[in-house]
C-alpha positions as CSV (number, residue, x, y, z in Angstrom):
1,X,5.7,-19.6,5.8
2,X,8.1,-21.1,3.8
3,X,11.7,-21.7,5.0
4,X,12.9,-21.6,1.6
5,X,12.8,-17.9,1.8
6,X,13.6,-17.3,5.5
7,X,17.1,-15.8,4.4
8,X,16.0,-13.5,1.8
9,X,13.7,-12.2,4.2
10,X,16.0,-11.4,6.8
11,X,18.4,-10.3,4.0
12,X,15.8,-7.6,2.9
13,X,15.1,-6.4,5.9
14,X,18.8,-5.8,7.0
15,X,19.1,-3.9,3.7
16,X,15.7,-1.5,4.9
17,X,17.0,-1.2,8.0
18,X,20.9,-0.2,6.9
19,X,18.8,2.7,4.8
20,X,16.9,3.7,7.8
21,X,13.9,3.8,5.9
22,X,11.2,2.2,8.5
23,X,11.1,1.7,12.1
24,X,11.9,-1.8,13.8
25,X,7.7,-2.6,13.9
26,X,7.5,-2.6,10.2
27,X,10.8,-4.2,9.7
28,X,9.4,-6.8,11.6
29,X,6.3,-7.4,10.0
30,X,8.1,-7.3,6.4
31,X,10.2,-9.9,7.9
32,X,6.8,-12.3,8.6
33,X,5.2,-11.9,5.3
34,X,6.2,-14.1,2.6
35,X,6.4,-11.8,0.1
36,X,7.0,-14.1,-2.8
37,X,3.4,-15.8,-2.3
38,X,2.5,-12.3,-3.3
39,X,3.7,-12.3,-7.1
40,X,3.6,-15.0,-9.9
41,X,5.7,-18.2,-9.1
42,X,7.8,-17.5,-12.2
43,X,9.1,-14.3,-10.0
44,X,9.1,-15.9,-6.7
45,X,12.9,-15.4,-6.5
46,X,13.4,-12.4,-6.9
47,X,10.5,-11.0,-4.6
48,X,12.7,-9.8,-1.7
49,X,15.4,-7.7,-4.1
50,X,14.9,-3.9,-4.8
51,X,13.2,-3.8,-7.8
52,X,9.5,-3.5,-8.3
53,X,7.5,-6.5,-10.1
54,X,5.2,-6.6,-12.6
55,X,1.7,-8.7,-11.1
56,X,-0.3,-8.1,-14.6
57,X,-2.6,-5.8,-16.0
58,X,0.2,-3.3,-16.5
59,X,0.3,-2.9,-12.6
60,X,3.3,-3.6,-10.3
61,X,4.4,-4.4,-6.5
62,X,6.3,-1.8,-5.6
63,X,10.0,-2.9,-4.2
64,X,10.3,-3.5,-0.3
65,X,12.3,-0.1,0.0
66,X,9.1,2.0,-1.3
67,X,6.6,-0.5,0.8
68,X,8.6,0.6,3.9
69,X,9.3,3.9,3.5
70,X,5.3,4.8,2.9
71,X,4.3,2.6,5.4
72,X,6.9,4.6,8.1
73,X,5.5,7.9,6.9
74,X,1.9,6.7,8.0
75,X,2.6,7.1,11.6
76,X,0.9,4.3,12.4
77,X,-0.4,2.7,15.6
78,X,-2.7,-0.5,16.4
79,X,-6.5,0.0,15.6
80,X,-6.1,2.8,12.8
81,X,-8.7,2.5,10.0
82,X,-6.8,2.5,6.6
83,X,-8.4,3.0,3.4
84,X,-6.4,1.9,1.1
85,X,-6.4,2.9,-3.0
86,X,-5.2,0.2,-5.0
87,X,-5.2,-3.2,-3.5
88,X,-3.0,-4.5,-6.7
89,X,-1.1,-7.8,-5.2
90,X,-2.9,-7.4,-1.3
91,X,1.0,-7.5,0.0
92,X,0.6,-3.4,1.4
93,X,-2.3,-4.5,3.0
94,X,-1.4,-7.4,4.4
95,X,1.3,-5.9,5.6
96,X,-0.9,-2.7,7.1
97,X,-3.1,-5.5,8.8
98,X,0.2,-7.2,10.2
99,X,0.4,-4.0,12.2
100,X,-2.9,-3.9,13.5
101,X,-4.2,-1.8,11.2
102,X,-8.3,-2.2,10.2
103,X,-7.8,-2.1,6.4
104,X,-10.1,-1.8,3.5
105,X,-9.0,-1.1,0.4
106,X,-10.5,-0.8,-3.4
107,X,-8.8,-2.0,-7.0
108,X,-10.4,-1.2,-10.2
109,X,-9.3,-4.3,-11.7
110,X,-11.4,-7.2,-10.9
111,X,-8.6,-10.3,-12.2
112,X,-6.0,-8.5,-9.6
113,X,-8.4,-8.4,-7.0
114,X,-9.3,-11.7,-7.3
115,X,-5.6,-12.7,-7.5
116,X,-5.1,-10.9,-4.1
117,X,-7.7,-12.6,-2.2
118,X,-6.1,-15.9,-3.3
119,X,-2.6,-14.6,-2.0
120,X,-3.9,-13.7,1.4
121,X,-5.3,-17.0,1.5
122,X,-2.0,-18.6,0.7
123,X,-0.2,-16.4,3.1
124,X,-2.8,-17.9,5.5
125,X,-3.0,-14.3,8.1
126,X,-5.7,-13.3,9.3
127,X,-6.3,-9.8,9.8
128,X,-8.6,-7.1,9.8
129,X,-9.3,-6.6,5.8
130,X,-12.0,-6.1,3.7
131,X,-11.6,-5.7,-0.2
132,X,-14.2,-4.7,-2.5
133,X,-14.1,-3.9,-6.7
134,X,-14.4,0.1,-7.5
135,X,-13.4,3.4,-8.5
136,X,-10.9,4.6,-5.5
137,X,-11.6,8.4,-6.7
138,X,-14.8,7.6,-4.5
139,X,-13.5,5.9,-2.3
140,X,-15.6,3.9,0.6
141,X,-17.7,6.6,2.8
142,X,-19.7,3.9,4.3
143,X,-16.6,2.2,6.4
144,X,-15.2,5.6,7.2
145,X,-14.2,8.3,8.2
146,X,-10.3,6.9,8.8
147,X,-7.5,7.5,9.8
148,X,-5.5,7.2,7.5
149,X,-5.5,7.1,3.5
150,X,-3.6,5.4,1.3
151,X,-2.4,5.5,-2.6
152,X,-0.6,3.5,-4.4
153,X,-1.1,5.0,-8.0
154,X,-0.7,8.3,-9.1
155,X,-3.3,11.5,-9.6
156,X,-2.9,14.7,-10.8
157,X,-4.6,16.6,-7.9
158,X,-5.2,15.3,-4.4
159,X,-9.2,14.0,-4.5
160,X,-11.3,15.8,-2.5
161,X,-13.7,13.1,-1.8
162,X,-10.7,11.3,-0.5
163,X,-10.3,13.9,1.8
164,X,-14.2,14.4,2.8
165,X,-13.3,10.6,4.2
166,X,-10.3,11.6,5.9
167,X,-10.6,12.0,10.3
168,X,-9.5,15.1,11.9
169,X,-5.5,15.4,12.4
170,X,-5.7,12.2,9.9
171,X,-2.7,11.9,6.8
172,X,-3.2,11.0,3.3
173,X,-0.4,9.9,1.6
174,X,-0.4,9.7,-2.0
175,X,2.4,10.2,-5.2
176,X,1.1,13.2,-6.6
177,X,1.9,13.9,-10.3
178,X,3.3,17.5,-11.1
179,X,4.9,18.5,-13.9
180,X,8.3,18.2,-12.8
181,X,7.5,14.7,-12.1
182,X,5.6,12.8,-9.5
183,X,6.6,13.6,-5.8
184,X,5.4,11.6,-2.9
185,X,3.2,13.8,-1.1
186,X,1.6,13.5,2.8
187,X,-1.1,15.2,3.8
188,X,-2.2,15.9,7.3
189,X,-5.9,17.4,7.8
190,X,-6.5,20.1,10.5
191,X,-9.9,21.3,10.5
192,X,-10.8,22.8,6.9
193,X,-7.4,23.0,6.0
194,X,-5.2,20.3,4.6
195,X,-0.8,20.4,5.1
196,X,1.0,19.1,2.4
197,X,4.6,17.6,2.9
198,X,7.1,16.4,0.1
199,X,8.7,13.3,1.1
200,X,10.4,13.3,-2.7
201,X,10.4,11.8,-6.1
202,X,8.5,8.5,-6.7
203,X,7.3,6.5,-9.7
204,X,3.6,4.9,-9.6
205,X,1.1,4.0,-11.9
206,X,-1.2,6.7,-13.0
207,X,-4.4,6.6,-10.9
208,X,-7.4,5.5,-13.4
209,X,-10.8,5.5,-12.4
210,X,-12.6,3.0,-14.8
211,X,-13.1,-0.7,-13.6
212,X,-12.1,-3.6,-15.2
213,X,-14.2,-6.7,-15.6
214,X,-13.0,-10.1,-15.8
C-alpha cells in the first residue's frame, strides 16, 4: 500500500466515523484498502473524497460514505457467504472479503470485470472471492444459499430468484426504485416471508440484465 495515500485514508475514515455511518471493523478495513488502485489513475486523487466516480461503461464507485453505510447495514460477521450484484471496480468486494466475508459476485459487463480482477491484483489481498461474467437477476444458485445479498444497482421490484438464494434469517440489501425515487431497502427473510426496511433515499445505476462482451 502506498504511503502516498496513507493520509487521505485516515482522513476519510475520520470523516465516516464523525457521521457515524459504520462501526469501527469497517472503518478499519476502509482504512487498509487503497482505494485509489480501484479507479483510473487520472482520478487516483480524488478517490478518498465524497463523491462517487465514474470507472467506465456508464457505471460508478459509489463514494466511501455510501460503501460504509451498506456495508454497516449488512450485519456482518467472519465466514458469511456474500453474493454480491455488481462487481463494477471489485473495491465492495474487496472490502467485504477484508472482513472475512466469503464473496462472490457477478457483473454483466465483461471490460469492468476484467478491470476488477487486475485491481485486486494491484491491491495484492487475498481473500475469499470468486467473480464470474452474468446476468445478477439469476444470480449464482450453485455457490449458495448465503447469507447475505448484495446490490449495487437499482431494480424495480426485489428479484425473487435472489431471494430463492437467500438463507433463513438472511438480509438482502438492495436500492429499490419506486416512483418517488429510489430508497435503499433491507430485507430480512423469516421463513416464507420476507421484512422490508427503508434505510432512505439512494442513487444507483439502474439494474440491467444483458451482458456485455468485450
Amino acid at each position: 500500500m502506498s504511503d502516498r495515500f496513507r493520509v487521505a485514508r485516515a482522513r476519510m475514515v475520520e470523516r465516516i466515523r464523525g457521521k457515524g455511518l459504520a462501526n469501527e471493523t469497517v472503518l478499519a478495513a476502509m482504512g487498509e484498502i487503497p482505494r485509489h488502485l480501484y479507479v483510473d489513475p487520472a482520478l487516483e486523487l480524488k478517490a478518498y473524497g465524497e463523491n462517487a466516480l465514474p470507472i467506465g461503461w456508464e457505471q460508478t464507485l459509489s463514494h466511501p460514505e455510501v460503501v460504509a453505510f451498506m456495508t454497516e447495514s449488512l450485519s456482518l460477521r467472519p465466514g458469511l457467504r456474500i453474493l454480491e450484484i455488481g462487481t463494477g471496480s471489485g473495491y465492495q468486494a474487496a472490502l467485504l472479503a477484508r472482513l472475512g466475508a466469503s464473496v462472490r459476485t457477478i457483473e454483466r459487463i465483461e471490460g469492468l470485470l476484467g478491470t476488477a480482477l487486475e485491481h485486486w491484483k494491484a491491491d495484492g489481498f487475498r481473500g475469499d472471492i470468486k467473480a464470474r461474467l452474468g446476468d445478477g437477476y439469476l444470480g449464482w444458485p450453485e455457490e449458495g444459499p448465503f447469507d447475505r445479498i448484495l446490490l449495487t444497482a437499482s431494480p424495480r421490484e426485489v428479484p425473487e430468484t435472489l431471494l430463492r438464494q437467500l438463507k433463513e434469517d438472511g438480509i438482502l440489501l438492495l436500492p429499490l426504485a419506486t416512483e418517488e425515487g429510489q430508497r435503499m431497502v433491507r430485507v430480512r427473510r423469516g421463513g416464507d416471508r420476507a421484512y422490508r426496511e427503508e434505510l432512505g433515499e439512494c442513487s444507483f445505476v439502474p439494474m440491467l440484465a444483458r451482458t456485455v462482451k468485450g
